[in-house]
Every structure is written in structure tokens, then in C-alpha cells.
C-alpha positions as a printed NumPy array, in Angstrom:
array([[  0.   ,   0.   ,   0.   ],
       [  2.842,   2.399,   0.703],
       [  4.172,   1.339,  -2.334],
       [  1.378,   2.118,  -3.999],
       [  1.079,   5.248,  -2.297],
       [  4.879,   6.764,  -3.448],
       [  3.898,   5.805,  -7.238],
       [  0.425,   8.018,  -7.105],
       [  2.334,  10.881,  -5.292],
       [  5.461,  10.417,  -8.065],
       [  3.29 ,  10.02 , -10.972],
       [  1.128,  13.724,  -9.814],
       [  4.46 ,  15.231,  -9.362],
       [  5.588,  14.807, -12.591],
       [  2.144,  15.906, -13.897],
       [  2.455,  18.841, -12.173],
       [  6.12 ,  19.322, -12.972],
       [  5.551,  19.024, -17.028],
       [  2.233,  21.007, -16.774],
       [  4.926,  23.784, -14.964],
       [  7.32 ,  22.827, -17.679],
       [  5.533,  23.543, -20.763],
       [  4.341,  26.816, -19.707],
       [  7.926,  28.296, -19.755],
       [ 10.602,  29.153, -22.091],
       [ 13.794,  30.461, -22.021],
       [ 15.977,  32.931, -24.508],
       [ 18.631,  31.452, -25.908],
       [ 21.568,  33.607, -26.879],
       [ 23.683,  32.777, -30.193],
       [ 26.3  ,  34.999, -32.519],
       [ 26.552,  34.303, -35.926],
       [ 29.882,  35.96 , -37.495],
       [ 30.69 ,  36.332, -41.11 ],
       [ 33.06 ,  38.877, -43.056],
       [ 30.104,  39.419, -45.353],
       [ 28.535,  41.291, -43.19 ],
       [ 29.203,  45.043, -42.503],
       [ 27.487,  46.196, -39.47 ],
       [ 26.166,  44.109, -36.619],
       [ 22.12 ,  43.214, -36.561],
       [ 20.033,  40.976, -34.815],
       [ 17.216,  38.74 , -35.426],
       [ 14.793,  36.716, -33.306],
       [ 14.039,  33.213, -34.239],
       [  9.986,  31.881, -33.097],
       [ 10.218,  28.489, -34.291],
       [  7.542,  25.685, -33.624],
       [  5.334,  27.259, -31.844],
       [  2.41 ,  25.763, -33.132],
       [ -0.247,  27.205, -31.581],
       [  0.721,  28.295, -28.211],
       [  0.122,  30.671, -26.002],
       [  2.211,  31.628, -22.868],
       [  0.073,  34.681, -21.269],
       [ -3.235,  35.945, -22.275],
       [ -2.361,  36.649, -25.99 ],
       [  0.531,  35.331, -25.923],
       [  2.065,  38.792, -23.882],
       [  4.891,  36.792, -22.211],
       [  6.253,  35.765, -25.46 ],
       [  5.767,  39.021, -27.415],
       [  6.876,  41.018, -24.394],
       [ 10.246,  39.247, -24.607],
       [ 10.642,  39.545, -28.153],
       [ 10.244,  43.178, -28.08 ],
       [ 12.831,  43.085, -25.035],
       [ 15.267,  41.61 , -27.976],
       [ 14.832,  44.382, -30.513],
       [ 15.133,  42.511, -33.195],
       [ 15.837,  43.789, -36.86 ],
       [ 14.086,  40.651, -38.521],
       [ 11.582,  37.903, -36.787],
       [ 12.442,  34.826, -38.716],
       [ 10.122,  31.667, -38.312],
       [ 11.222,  27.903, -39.635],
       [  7.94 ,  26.661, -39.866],
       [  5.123,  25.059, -38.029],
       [  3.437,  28.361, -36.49 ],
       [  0.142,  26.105, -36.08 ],
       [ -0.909,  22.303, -35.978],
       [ -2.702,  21.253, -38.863],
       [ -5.248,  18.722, -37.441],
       [ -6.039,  21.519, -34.587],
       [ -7.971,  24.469, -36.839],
       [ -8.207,  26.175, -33.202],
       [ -4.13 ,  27.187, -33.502],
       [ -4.744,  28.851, -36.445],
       [ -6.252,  31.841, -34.765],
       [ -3.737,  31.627, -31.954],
       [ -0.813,  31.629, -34.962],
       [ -2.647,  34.704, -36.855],
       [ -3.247,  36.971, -33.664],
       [  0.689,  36.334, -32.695],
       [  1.89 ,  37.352, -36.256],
       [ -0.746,  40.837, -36.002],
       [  1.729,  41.322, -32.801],
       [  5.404,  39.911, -34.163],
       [  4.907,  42.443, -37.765],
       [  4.538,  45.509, -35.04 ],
       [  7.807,  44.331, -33.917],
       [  9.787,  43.947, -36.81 ],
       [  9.521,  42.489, -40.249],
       [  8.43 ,  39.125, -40.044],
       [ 10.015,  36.512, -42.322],
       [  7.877,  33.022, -42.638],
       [  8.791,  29.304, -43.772],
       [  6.53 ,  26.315, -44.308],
       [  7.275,  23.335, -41.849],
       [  5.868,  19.929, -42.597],
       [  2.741,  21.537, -40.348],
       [  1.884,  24.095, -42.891],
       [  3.007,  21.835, -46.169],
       [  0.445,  18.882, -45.033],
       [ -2.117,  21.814, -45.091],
       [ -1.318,  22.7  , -48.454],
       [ -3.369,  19.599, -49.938],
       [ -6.557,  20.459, -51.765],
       [ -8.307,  16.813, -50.078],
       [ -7.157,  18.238, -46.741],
       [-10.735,  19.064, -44.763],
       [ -8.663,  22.342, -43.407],
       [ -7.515,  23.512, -46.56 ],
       [ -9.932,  26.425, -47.23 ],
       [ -9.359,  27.217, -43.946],
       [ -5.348,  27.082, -44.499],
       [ -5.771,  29.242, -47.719],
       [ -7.682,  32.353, -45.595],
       [ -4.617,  32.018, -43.072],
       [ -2.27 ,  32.559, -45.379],
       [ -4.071,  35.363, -46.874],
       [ -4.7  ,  37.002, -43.814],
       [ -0.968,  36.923, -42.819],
       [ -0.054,  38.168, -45.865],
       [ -2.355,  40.984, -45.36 ],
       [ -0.661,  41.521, -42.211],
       [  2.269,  42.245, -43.766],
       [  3.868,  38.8  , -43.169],
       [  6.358,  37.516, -45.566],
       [  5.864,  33.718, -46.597],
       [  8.353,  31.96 , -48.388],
       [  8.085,  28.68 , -49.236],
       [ 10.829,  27.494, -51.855],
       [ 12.563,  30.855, -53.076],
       [ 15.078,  33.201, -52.05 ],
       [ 14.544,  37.395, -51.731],
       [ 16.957,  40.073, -50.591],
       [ 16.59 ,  41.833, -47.598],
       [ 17.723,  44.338, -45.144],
       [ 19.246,  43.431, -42.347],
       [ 20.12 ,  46.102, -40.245],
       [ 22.816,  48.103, -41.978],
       [ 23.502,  45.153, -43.975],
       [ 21.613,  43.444, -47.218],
       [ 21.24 ,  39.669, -47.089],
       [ 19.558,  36.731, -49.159],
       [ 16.905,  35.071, -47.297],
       [ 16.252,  31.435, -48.374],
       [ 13.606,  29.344, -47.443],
       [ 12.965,  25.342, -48.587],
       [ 10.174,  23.808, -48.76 ],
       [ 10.805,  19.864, -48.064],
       [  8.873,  17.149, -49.685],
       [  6.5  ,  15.563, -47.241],
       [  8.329,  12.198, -47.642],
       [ 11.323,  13.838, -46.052],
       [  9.307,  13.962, -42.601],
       [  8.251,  10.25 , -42.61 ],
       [  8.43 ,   9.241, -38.518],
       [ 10.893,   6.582, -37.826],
       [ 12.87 ,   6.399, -40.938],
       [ 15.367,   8.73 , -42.834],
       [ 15.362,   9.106, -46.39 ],
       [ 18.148,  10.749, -48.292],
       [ 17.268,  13.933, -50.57 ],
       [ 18.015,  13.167, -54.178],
       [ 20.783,  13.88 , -55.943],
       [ 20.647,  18.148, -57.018],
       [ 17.773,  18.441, -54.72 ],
       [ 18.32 ,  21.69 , -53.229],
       [ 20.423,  23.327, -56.211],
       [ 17.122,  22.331, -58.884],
       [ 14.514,  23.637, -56.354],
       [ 16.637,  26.765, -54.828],
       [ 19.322,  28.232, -57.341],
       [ 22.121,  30.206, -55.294],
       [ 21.276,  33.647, -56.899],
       [ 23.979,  35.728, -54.572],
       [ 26.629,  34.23 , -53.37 ],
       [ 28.43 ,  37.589, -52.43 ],
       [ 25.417,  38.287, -49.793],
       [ 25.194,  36.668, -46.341],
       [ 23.193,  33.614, -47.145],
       [ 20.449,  32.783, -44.265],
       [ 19.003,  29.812, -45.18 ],
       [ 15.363,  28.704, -43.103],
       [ 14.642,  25.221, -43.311],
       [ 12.835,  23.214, -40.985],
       [ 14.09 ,  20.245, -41.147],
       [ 17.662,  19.801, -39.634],
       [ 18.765,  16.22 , -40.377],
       [ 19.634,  17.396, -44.15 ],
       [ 22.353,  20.067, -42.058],
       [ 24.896,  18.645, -44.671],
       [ 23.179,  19.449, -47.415],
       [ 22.434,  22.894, -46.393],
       [ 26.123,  23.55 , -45.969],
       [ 26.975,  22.302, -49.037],
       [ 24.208,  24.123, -51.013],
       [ 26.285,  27.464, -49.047],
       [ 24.449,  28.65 , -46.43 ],
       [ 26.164,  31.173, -44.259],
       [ 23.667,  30.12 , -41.26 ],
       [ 20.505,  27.563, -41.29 ],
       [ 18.042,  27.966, -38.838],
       [ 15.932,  24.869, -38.089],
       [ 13.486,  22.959, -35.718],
       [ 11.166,  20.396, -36.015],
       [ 12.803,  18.179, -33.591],
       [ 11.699,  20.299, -30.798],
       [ 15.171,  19.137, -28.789],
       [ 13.874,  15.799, -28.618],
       [ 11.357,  14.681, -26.525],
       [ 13.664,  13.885, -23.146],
       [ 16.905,  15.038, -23.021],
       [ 20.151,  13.63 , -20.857],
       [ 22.063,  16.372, -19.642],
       [ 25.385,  16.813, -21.249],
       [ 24.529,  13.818, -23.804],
       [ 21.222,  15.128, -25.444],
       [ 18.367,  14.295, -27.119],
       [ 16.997,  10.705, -26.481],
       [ 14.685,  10.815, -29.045],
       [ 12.728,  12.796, -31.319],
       [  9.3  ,  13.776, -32.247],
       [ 10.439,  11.586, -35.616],
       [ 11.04 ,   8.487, -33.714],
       [ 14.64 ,   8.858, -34.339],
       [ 16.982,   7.921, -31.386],
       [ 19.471,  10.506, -30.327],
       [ 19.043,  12.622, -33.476],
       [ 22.64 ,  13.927, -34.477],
       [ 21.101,  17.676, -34.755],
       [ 18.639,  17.856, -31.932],
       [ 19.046,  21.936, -30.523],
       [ 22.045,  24.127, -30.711],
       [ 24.644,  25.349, -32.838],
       [ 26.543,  22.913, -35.283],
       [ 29.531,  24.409, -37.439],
       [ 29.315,  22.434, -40.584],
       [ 32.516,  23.842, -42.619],
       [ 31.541,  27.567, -43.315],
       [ 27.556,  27.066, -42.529],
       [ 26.279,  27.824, -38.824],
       [ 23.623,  25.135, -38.297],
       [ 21.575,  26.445, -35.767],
       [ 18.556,  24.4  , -34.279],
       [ 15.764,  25.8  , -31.969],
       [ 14.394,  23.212, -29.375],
       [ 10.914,  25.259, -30.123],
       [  8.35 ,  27.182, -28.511],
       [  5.358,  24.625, -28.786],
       [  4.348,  20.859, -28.579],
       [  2.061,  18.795, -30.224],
       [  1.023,  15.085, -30.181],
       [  3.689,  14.304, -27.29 ],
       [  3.457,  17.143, -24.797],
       [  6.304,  16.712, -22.901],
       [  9.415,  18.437, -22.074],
       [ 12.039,  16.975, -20.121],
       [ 15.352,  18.855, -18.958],
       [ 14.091,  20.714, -22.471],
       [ 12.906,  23.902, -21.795],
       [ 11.244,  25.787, -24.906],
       [ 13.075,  28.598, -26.246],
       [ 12.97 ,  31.546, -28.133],
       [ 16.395,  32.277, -29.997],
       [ 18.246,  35.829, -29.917],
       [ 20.458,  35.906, -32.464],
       [ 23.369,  38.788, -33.224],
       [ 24.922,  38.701, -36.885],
       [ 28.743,  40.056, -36.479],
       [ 31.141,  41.326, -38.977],
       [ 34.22 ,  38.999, -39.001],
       [ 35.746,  35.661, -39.569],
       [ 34.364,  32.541, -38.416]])
């Protein structure tokens, strides 16, 4: 009985603990430095949020982003979930707050590219949230590169798309051959090349495409993470996933991976706090 006593009072601890845990986050700091670059900037990075809220209207969240003063708000996908309609709303009304901010600079994860389907049951629903962040003054990319300021500086901004098969859970399947090169033609290689693409277990192929820095997230930091080993597993089924969360020099490419801001399916965070990235661009070498 006392036994069964310890288990009941463990097991509402750690309910209590993770419902604690998920309702934080945590800024995490990183410097990108490049000799392409002229002037120092900074960006914020909101990945995977999909669909949450800490504060009424997501304050917390915005309040620390505007504590960052950020020259660009850059987002590697999955703002929403796409079987839950309900984060849509929560996604839009954070965007009407993030474009007050600072320019706001958008990439499909597999969340939004499932949506894209004309079967899907959400997709007319999909189609008036894109519209209405767009009328926001949100900038969506999905495969395709623009230039843009970045504080003092001008930059290309990349974003890829990924084939749905890429995400399958449990398995990992190779991009073929001229993949990124067919789909996302290096138009400036002069420019500081940021490169947002969700998915991070293609890092080498980002770095050899030439990205000066690839931000990424999708694995959310894994599920449970061992301190000072990492990630146990991921969200994709994948046992300690090579690039779970944090900053991976790959030759001359910065592969930087957010643990993310949001949950879904699995909500649980263990020693792997949600985090919102502040990130200052340098001049200099690497």
C-alpha cells in the first residue's frame, strides 16, 4: 500500500512538474559571425510554436521579443498544428503582434506543407490564413530566395520547402541527388546567405548548397533530453538525433537548431525547456 502510495504521489508530481514545464521558455543567446557582413544586426528566431500561447495573448512571449529588438523575426515553420484548426487563430493573432515588432520573415514546416493539400478538410481554412498573414504584412516563403535588409547590412533570405516524404516518422530518407540546387538556385553568393529550413537532419546538405547560417526545428530538442549527452529521441522516432538543438559548425555554414516554442502530439518536455532564440549577426571571420 505504501508502495502504492509513493507511485500516485510520483506520478502527480511529474504531472504537475511538465504542466509547470511547458508553460515556460527560455531565450537562448547565439552569434553568428561572417566577413560578409558590414554592421552588426540581430534577429529573433519563433520556431515551432504551433499554436501556443504563454500569457493571455501570448504577452509573455511578445513582451520578450520586443525586449530583444530585433531587426528581422524569422520563423522555420510550423506556427500552427494542422489537425487543430483552433491554432490557427492563436498563430494569426501572434503574427498581427510579431509584424509591429519587426519584419516578419515566414517558412513552411511539414505543419503548414500537409495543409497545403486540396483533399485536406482544413484547406480552405489554411488558404484564408495565409491570406490574412499576408495581409498583415507577413512575408511567406516557401521554396525561393529574396533580398533583404538586415540592419545596416543586405542579405539573401532562403527558405525550402521539403517534400513531405522527407518527414516520414521513424525512418530517414536521403534527398536526391541536385535536390536543393534544382529547387533553390544560389542567386547571390556575395550576400550573407540565411538559409530557413525546418528540417535539420539534411544540415549537410544545407552547408553544401552554401548557407552562411541555417536555422531549423522540427525536432523540438527531442522529446527527453540527458544532460550533457542530449536528445533521447525525437518527435520523428529517431533515437538521439545527431542535430537535436544548438549550434553545429558544418565547414563555413552555422547550423543552428531551436528546441521550439510549442508541442504537439507528445506534450512533454524533459530537462528541455522551450526557447525563443536571440540571435546577433557580427562582422568577421568565423
Amino acid at each position: 500500500m505504501e508502495i502504492l502510495c509513493a507511485i500516485f504521489i510520483l506520478i502527480i508530481c511529474y504531472v504537475l512538474w511538465q504542466k509547470w514545464e511547458l508553460a515556460q521558455f527560455q531565450v537562448t543567446e547565439y552569434q553568428v559571425p561572417s566577413p560578409k557582413l558590414k554592421a552588426p544586426a540581430k534577429a529573433a528566431v519563433v520556431a515551432d510554436l504551433h499554436g501556443f500561447t504563454y500569457g493571455k495573448n501570448n504577452q509573455r512571449l511578445l513582451r520578450q521579443v520586443r525586449a530583444l529588438s530585433p531587426q528581422a523575426i524569422l520563423i522555420p515553420g510550423d506556427m500552427l498544428v494542422s489537425k487543430y484548426p483552433q491554432t490557427y487563430g492563436s498563430a494569426l493573432s501572434t503574427l498581427q503582434e510579431l509584424v509591429k515588432i519587426a519584419p516578419v520573415y515566414y517558412s513552411y514546416g511539414n505543419h503548414e506543407s500537409r495543409l497545403k493539400d486540396p483533399e485536406a478538410i482544413t484547406y480552405p481554412l489554411f488558404l484564408k490564413y495565409l491570406e490574412d498573414a499576408k495581409a498583415l504584412g507577413v512575408t511567406i516563403l516557401e521554396t525561393e530566395s529574396l533580398e533583404i535588409p538586415l540592419g545596416e547590412n543586405q542579405v539573401m533570405l532562403s527558405a525550402l520547402e521539403l517534400d513531405l516524404k522527407y518527414y516520414e516518422k521513424g525512418k530517414f530518407t536521403p534527398l536526391e541527388p541536385g535536390y536543393m540546387n534544382q529547387r533553390l538556385p544560389m542567386e547571390n553568393p556575395h550576400l550573407f546567405q540565411i538559409l530557413l529550413a525546418h528540417n535539420p537532419a539534411y544540415a549537410s546538405a544545407y552547408a553544401a548548397w552554401g548557407a552562411d547560417v541555417a536555422f531549423c526545428g522540427h525536432n523540438h530538442g527531442g522529446l527527453i533530453r540527458i544532460p550533457g549527452i542530449g536528445s533521447l529521441i525525437s518527435p520523428q522516432f529517431t533515437w538521439f538525433p545527431k542535430y537535436d538543438a544548438g549550434m553545429f559548425q558544418l565547414g563555413n555554414t552555422a547550423i543552428v537548431v531551436s528546441r521550439g516554442l510549442g508541442t504537439h502530439t507528445f506534450h512533454i518536455r524533459i530537462f528541455n525547456r522551450a526557447e525563443l532564440l536571440s540571435v546577433k549577426f557580427v562582422p568577421g571571420e568565423k
